[in-house]
N, C-alpha and C positions, 0 to 999 in steps of 0.2 A: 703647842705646835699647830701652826693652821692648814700647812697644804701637806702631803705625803706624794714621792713622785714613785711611782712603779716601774722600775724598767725590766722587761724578762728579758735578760741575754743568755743567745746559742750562736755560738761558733760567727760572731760579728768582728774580731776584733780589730780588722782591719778601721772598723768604720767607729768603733767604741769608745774610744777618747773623746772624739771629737762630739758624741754625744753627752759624753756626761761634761769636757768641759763647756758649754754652752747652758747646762744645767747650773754650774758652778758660778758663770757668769752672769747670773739672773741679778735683776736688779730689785726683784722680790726674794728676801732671804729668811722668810722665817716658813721655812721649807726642811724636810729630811729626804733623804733619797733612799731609795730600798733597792738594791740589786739582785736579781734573782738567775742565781747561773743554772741553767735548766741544761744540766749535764755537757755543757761545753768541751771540747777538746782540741781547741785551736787556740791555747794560751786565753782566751777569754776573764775567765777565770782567776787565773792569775792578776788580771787587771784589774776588778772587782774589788779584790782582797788590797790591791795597792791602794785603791780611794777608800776601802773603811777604813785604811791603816792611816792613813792620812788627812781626814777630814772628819770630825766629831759628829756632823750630819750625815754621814753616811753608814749605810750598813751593808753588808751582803750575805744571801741565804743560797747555798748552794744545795742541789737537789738532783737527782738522775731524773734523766730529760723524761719531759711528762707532755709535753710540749708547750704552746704559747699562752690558751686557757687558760689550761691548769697554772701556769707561773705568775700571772696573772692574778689569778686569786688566791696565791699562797704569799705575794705582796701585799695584796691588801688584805687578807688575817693579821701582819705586820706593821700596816700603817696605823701611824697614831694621832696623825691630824685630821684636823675637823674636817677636811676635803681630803679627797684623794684625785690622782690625776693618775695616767700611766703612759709612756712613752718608750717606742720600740727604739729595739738598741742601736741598729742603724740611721737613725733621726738626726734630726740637730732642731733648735728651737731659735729664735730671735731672744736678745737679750730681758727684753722686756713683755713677754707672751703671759706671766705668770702675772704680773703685775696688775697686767691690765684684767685680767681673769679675777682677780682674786679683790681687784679693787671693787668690781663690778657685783660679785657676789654680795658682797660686805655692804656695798651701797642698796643694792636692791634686794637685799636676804634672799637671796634664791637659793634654794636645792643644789640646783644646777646650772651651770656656765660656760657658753661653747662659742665660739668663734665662727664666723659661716664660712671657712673656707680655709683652704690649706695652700700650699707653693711645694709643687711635685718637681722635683730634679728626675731627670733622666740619666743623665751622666755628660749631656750635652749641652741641655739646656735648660732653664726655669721656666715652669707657666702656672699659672693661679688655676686653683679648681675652686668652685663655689660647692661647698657642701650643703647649703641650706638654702631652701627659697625664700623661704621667710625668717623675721630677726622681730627681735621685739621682746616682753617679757611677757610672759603667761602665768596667770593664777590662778588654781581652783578654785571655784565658787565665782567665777569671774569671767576669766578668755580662755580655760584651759582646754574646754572642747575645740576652740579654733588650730590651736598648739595639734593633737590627736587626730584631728580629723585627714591630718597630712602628714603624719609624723613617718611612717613609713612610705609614702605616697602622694606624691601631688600629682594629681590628676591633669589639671591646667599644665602644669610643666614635664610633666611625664617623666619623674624622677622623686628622690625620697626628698621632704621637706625639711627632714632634718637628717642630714649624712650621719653615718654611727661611727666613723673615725673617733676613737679617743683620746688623740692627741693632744686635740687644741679643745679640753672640755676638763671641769673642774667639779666634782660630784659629791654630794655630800659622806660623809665617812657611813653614817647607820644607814645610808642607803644601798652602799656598796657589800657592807656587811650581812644585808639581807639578802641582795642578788648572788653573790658568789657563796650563799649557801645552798642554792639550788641551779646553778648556772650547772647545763652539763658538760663536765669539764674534759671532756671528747670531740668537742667542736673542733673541728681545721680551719674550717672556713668560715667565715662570718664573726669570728670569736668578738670581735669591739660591735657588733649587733648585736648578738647573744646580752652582753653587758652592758650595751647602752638604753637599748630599745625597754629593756626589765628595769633600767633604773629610771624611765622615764615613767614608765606606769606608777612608781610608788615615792615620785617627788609630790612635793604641791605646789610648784613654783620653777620656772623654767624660764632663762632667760639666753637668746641669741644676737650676739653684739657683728660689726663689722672687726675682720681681719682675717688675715691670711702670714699667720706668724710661725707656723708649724710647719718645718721643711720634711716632707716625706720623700724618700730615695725609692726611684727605681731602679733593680739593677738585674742584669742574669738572670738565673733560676729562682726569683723571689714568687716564694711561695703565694704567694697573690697575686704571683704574674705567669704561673706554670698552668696548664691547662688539660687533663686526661678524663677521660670518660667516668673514670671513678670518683671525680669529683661531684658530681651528679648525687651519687649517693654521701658525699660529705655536706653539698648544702640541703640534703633533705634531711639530717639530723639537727642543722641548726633550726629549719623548716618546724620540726616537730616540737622541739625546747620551747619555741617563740609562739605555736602555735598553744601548748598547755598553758604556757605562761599568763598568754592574753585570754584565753576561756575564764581563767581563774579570776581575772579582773571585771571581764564583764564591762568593760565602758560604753558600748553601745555607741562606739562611733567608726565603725566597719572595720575594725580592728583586723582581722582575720585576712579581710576582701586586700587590705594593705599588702597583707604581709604579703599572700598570694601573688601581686604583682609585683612586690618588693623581691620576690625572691625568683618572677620569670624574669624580671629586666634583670639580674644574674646572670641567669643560666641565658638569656641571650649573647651576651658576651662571649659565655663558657660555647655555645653551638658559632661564634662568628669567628672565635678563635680555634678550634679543633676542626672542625667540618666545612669551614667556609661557605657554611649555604649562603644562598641569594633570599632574603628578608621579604621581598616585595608580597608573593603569598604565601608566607610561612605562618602554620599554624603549630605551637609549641606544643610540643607533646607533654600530659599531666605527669611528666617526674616525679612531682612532690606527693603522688596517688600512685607509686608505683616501683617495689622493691629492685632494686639491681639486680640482671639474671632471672627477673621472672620469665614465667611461661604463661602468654597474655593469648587471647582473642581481639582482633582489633575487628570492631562492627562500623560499616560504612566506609564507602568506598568513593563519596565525593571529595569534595576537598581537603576539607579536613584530614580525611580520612588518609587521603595521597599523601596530605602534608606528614602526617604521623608515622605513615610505613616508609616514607622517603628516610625521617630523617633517623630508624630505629636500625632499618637497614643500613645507614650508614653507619651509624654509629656502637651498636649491635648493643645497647643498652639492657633491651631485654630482648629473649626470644618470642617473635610470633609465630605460633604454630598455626593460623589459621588469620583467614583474613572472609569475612561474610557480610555479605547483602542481601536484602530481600530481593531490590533490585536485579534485573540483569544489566551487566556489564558487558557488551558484544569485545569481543579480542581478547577480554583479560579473563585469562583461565588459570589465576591467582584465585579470584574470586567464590565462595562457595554460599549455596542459600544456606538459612539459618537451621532448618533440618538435618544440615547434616557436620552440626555442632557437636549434639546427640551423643554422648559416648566418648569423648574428646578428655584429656588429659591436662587441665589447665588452672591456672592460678587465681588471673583472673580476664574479666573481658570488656572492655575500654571503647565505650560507646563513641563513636568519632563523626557526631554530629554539631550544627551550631547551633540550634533549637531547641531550647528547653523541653517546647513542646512536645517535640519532635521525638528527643530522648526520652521523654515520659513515655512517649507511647512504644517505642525500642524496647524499656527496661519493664513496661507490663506486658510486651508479645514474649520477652525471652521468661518471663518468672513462668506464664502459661505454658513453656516448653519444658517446664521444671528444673529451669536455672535457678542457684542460690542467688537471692536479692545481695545476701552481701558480699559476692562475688563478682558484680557491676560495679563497674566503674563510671559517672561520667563528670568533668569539670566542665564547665564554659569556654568555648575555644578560644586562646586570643591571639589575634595576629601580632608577630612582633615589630610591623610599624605603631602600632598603638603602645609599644610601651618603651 
């Protein structure tokens, strides 16, 4: 068996036919399908059981809902082909997506195989998204730092260089098998990040073709189109997975610094879709350094600083009990000096300068006031027209 298709289906079944038979219609057929009903109750299920009853490639693994992660990698402890691939259950694919995937692997022994771009329905209309900026094929010992250097981040195009959509991507099986041993299977958000971005650190071989053959549906309350404040705290778990992940690797090509704008250009989304601010000088407040419902100090009261209390205030993320400057502030009687920190009840306190320097010298006056160092906070500000 060469390829294994992963599908986790919850309460799709409106749209579930019509994904698996587009699966069925592939014009690559040395394929199984693995269905994973992740506690459905909208006849879902029922459907599943009718294509393994039906189809000697097909199987279906029913489970109480763990959610998309987790289904995710309870398919592929199940697949048995040399690749594995996963597509959600509201999808549909072009006849020929697998073929060309699979032809491409096989020609260029790659690890891995992805498509740069996808065809996103609304319910309206169709438009192409470009998932990748760059295409080509990568090898260690070879091009593979050019592959990494942008993998979560292109800087030039201010977008990830290689989108983590799983759809239109074809992965080796013992690669997957070592990812979804330690993928954490809690993710909400980011979950095809979580598993692609981990399977690309431990390929040796990575190749990105043209096409746009993977139909993704937007529709309603789709969980990657719903937007609450608590989500904040779901992409700072996939934050943390990606951030262990990549220390462990060590590749020495800003791995980290990626992820870090990999996952504000996120949450700008998540701030342009719940709070509506105005981007022009917005500085993003360090979510990814900063537990939901904390009890924070925010230090600095210039820009930055405004930009951070504007947007905590609105969004009440965490609570600030105190807001300090060295500074005077004439009108704003928000504002207190850092003396009278002193005695204060707090979790942590969130330097809201843009100068390194600057912050250094912040984070050695407050330790001489007998602040705990490891109760400073500070990231690099970044506006979110820069990302």
């Amino acid at each position: 068996m060469k390829l294994s298709v992963v599908v986790p289906v919850y309460n799709t079944a409106e749209y579930l036919d019509e994904c698996i038979r587009s699966i069925i219609h592939q014009t690559y057929k040395d394929i199984e399908v693995i269905l994973v009903d992740d506690g459905s109750n909208d006849g879902s299920g029922a459907i599943c059981d009718y294509y393994a009853s039906n189809f000697d490639n097909f199987k279906v693994v029913h489970q109480e809902n763990c959610g998309n992660a987790a289904a995710r990698c309870r398919g592929g402890e199940e697949a048995a082909g040399e690749y594995v691939t996963f597509m959600d259950s509201d999808d549909w694919i072009a006849e020929d997506m697998y073929e060309e995937l699979m032809k491409t692997a096989e020609a260029e022994k790659c690890d891995i195989v992805s498509q740069n771009g996808l065809t996103v329905y609304d319910g309206k209309r169709y438009f192409v998204e470009r998932t990748a900026t760059i295409t080509g094929t990568y090898r260690r010992g070879d091009n593979f730092d050019v592959f990494l250097s942008v993998m979560l981040y292109d800087e030039d195009r201010r977008c990830a260089g290689a989108g983590p959509s799983l759809g239109q991507k074809v992965i080796k099986k013992e690669i997957i098998d070592d990812v979804i041993k330690k993928v954490n299977k809690n993710i909400v958000l980011g979950g095809d990040a979580a598993i692609f971005y981990s399977s690309c650190l431990r390929a040796k071989s990575i190749c990105i073709i043209e096409g746009c053959k993977y139909f993704y549906r937007v529709y309603g309350m789709s969980v990657s189109h719903t937007y609450d404040a608590a989500n904040f705290n779901k992409i700072y778990i996939l934050y943390q997975y990606l951030e262990n992940d990549f220390l462990a690797f060590d590749e020495g090509n800003g791995l980290i610094e990626q992820l870090r704008k990999h996952v504000w250009y996120f949450l700008s989304m998540q701030i342009k879709q719940i709070f509506g601010l105005e981007f022009k000088d917005v500085y993003l407040f360090p979510y990814q350094c900063i537990d939901m419902g904390s009890k924070i100090i925010l230090y600095g009261a210039g820009k930055v600083g405004q930009s951070y209390y504007e947007q905590l205030k609105r969004n009440q993320y965490c609570n600030i009990i105190a807001w300090a400057d060295s500074k005077v502030y004439k009108g704003n009687g928000n504002i207190i000096q850092p003396m009278e920190m002193i005695g204060m009840e707090y979790s942590k306190i969130v330097v809201a300068v843009k100068s390194k320097k600057t912050a250094g010298e912040i984070i050695h006056n407050l330790i001489g006031l007998g602040v705990d160092k490891g109760k400073i906070v500070w990231a690099e500000p970044h506006r979110m027209p820069l990302l």
